[in-house]
N, C-alpha and C positions, 0 to 999 in steps of 0.2 A: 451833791445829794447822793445818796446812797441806795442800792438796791432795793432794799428791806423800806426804807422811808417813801420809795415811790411807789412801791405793793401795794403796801399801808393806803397809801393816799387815793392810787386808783380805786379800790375796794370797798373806800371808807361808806360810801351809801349805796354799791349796790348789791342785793342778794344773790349769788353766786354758789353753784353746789360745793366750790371746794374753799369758799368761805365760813361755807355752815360748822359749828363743832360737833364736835362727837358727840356731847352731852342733850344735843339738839335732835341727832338722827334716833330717837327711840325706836322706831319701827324697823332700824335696818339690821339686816339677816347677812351670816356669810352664807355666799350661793356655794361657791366653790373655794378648796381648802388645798394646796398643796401636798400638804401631809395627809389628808386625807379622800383626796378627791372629791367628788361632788354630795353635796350635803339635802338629806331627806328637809321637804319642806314641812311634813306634819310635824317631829320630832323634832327637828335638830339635829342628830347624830347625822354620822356619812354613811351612805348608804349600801355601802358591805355590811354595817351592823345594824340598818334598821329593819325593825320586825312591823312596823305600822302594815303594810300591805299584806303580811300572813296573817292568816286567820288563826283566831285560837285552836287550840289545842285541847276540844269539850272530850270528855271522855266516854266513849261509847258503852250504853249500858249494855246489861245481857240480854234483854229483851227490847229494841230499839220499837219505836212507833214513826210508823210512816204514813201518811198521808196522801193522797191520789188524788188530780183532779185534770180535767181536760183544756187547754185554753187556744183560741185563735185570734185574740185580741193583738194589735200591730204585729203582726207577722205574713199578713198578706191573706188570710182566710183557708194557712196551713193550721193543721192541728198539733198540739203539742200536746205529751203525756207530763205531767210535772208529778215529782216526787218529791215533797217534800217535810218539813216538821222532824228533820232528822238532824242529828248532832252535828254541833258545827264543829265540822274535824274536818279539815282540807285532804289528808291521806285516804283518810275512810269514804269522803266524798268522790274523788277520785277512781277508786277500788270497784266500789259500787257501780260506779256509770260506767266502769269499762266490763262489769260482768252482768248488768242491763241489758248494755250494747249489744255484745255476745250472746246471748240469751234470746232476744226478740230480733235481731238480723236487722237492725237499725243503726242511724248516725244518732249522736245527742252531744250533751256536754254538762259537766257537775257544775254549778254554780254555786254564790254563796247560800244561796235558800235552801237547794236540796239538788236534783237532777232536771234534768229535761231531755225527753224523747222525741223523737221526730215519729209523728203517728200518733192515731187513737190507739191506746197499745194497753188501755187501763188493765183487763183480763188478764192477760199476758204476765204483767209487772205484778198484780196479787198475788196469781200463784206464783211464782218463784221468790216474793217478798217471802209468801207464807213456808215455803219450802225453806228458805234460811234462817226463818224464828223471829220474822219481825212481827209486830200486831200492827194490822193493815185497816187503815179506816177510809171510808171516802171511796 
């Protein structure tokens, strides 16, 4: 009897993952690629070329609108100044919170909605919004 003929026979009734065919695994993904190392799961592509995780690239107008509001909701009953209603530009968001920062002698951090300050800091954040030309609501 032969190699291949006793595979066969063990196999023959039970289901096995490396019995399964190709045309069976619909849902299966490559995780990781030699050629291209490890592969984004939203996309597909490998992940030197995927852009899923950047943010677009909105283009800031010449009079941006910005938004102001105070929150202490999950954070421990600290206050946070949130900024936001403002173009989704990662660079620009960036920019901004680090000349916030600067400005009102606080920590924070840009997120995708807008900024966040550490502090009631709303006063503070209008005027120098309104000192760089943004229309400041809230």
């Amino acid at each position: 009897m032969s190699r291949s003929s006793r595979i066969s026979e063990c196999n023959a009734g039970s289901p096995r993952a490396y019995n399964v065919h190709v045309s069976q695994r619909g849902n299966a993904r490559v995780v990781y690629s030699s050629a291209a190392g490890k592969i984004c799961r939203n996309c597909g592509l490998p992940e030197r070329g995927c852009r899923c995780g950047q943010a677009a690239a909105e283009a800031v107008p010449d009079r941006p609108v910005a938004k102001l509001r105070m929150e202490r909701a999950g954070r421990g009953g600290k206050t946070v100044t949130v900024v936001f209603g403002l173009p989704n530009n990662a660079a620009f968001l960036k920019d901004l919170a680090q000349q916030l920062k600067r400005a009102c002698g606080t920590g924070g951090t840009a997120t995708d909605e807008g900024v966040e300050l550490q502090g009631d800091l709303r006063e503070r954040v209008r005027e120098f919004l309104l000192a760089k030309g943004f229309l400041v609501k809230g």
